[in-house]
Structures are given as structure tokens and as C-alpha cells.
C-alpha positions, 0 to 999 in steps of 0.5 A, spaced: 500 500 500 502 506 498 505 510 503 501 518 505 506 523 503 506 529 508 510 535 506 512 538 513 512 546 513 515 548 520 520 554 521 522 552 527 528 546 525 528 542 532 521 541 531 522 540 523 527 535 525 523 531 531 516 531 527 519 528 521 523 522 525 517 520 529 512 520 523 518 516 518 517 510 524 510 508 522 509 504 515 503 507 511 506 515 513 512 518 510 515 526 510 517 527 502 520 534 505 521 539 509 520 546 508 522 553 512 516 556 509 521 561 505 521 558 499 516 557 494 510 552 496 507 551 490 513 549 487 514 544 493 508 541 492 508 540 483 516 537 486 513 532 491 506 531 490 504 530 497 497 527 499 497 531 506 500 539 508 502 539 515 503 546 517 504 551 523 499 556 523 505 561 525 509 560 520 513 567 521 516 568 514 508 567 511 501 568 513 499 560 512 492 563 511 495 565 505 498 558 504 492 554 504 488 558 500 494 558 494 494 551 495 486 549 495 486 554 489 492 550 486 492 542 488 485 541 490 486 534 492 492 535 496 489 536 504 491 541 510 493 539 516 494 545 521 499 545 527 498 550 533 500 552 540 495 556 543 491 557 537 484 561 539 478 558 537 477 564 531 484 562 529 481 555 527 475 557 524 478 562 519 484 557 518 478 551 516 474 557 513 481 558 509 480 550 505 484 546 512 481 540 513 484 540 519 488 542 525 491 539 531 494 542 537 501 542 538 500 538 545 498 532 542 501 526 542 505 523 536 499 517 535 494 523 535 498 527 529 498 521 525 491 518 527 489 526 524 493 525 518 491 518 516 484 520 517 484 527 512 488 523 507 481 519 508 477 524 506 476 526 514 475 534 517 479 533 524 479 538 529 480 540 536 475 535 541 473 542 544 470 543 538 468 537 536 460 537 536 458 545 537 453 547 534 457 552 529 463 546 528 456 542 524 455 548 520 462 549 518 462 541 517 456 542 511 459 547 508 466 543 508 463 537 505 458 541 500 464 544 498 463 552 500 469 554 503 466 561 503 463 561 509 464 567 512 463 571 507 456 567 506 454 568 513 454 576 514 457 575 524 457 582 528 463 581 531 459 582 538 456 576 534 463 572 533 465 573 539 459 569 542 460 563 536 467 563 539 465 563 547 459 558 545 464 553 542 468 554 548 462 551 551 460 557 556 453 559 557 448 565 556 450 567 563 458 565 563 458 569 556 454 575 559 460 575 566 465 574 560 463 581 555 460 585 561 454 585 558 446 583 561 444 575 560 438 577 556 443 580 551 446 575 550 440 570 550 438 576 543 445 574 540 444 567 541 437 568 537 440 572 531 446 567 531 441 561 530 437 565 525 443 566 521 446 559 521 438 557 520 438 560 513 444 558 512 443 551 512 436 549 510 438 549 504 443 544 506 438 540 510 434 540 503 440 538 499 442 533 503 435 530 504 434 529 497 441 526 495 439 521 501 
């Protein structure tokens, strides 16, 4: 079975080097390179063909937004994994709004990094577990799947709004949000509404869509 091939941009050499012996030891995953980030990406990915990109979300020398934007525009069957250290829940969002098929926390084990690339390589999006089941997560999953990584500009947020998104996928309550913003719970409990107004609107379709392909 042919092995998946992982190119690793890391600009932090230590890191580079450990994350590329420890994935080289397991049989049906490979590094096929390794980039610093300061060369041509693109280029990198017409040389190597890699079935996944691991990347680091701070990247100094690029925006890596920027990255995988260029690289689902450009290789729209190659996927993206993104690595970070203390990445906000906004940070993760726009990273898989950006066409990312993933993100994985730089805490986690070496089985779950390559539990995460195996399972994007199989077509999967894989995020952090505090994400995992939140309302907005399911939204954004549907806009994966049918292929509209727009989802931002499709769905017009206040940034009172996303800021309660990003609390909500925290798993705070309406009264732990309120304490957070300094604002009265009732305000909160409006935001809440007309978030799920917007996310309703957003996804009849999708409900619609996905009940007749079933």
C-alpha cells in the first residue's frame, strides 16, 4: 500500500527535525520534505506531490492563511493539516474557513498527529475535541463537505456576534458569556437568537440538499 506523503512546513528546525523522525517510524506515513516556509510552496508541492500539508499556523516568514488558500486554489486534492500552540478558537475557524481540513494542537501526542493525518488523507475534517460537536463546528462541517469554503463571507457575524460563536464553542453559557463581555444575560440570550437565525438560513438549504441526495 502506498505510503501518505506529508510535506512538513515548520520554521522552527528542532521541531522540523523531531516531527519528521517520529512520523518516518510508522509504515503507511512518510515526510517527502521539509520546508522553512521561505521558499516557494507551490513549487514544493508540483516537486513532491504530497497527499497531506502539515503546517504551523505561525509560520513567521508567511501568513499560512495565505498558504492554504494558494494551495486549495492550486492542488485541490492535496489536504491541510494545521499545527498550533495556543491557537484561539477564531484562529481555527478562519484557518478551516481558509480550505484546512484540519488542525491539531501542538500538545498532542505523536499517535494523535498521525491518527489526524491518516484520517484527512481519508477524506476526514479533524479538529480540536473542544470543538468537536458545537453547534457552529456542524455548520462549518456542511459547508466543508458541500464544498463552500466561503463561509464567512456567506454568513454576514457582528463581531459582538463572533465573539459569542467563539465563547459558545468554548462551551460557556448565556450567563458565563454575559460575566465574560460585561454585558446583561438577556443580551446575550438576543445574540444567541440572531446567531441561530443566521446559521438557520444558512443551512436549510443544506438540510434540503442533503435530504434529497439521501
Amino acid at each position: 500500500m502506498a505510503k501518505i506523503r506529508v510535506l512538513l512546513l515548520e520554521d522552527n528546525r528542532i521541531l522540523r527535525e523531531g516531527i519528521t523522525v517520529m512520523i518516518n517510524k510508522h509504515a503507511d506515513v512518510m515526510v517527502a520534505a521539509v520546508s522553512d516556509g521561505r521558499d516557494d510552496t507551490i513549487k514544493k508541492i508540483q516537486a513532491v506531490k504530497p497527499n497531506v500539508i502539515l503546517m504551523d499556523l505561525g509560520i513567521a516568514s508567511k501568513n499560512s492563511l495565505d498558504i492554504v488558500r494558494s494551495v486549495r486554489s492550486t492542488f485541490p486534492n492535496v489536504k491541510v493539516v494545521g499545527m498550533g500552540l495556543v491557537a484561539s478558537q477564531t484562529d481555527i475557524m478562519e484557518f478551516v474557513q481558509s480550505g484546512a481540513d484540519g488542525f491539531i494542537l501542538k500538545d498532542a501526542s505523536m499517535e494523535e498527529v498521525i491518527k489526524t493525518i491518516r484520517a484527512v488523507a481519508d477524506g476526514e475534517t479533524v479538529l480540536p475535541p473542544p470543538m468537536t460537536g458545537s453547534l457552529f463546528l456542524q455548520v462549518v462541517e456542511h459547508a466543508l463537505v458541500k464544498g463552500k469554503k466561503g463561509l464567512k463571507g456567506s454568513i454576514r457575524m457582528t463581531q459582538r456576534e463572533k465573539e459569542i460563536i467563539a465563547l459558545i464553542v468554548e462551551g460557556m453559557s448565556n450567563k458565563e458569556i454575559a460575566e465574560s463581555l460585561n454585558i446583561a444575560t438577556f443580551t446575550v440570550k438576543s445574540h444567541v437568537h440572531n446567531i441561530l437565525e443566521k446559521l438557520a438560513l444558512h443551512s436549510r438549504l443544506q438540510i434540503a440538499s442533503y435530504a434529497r441526495e439521501e
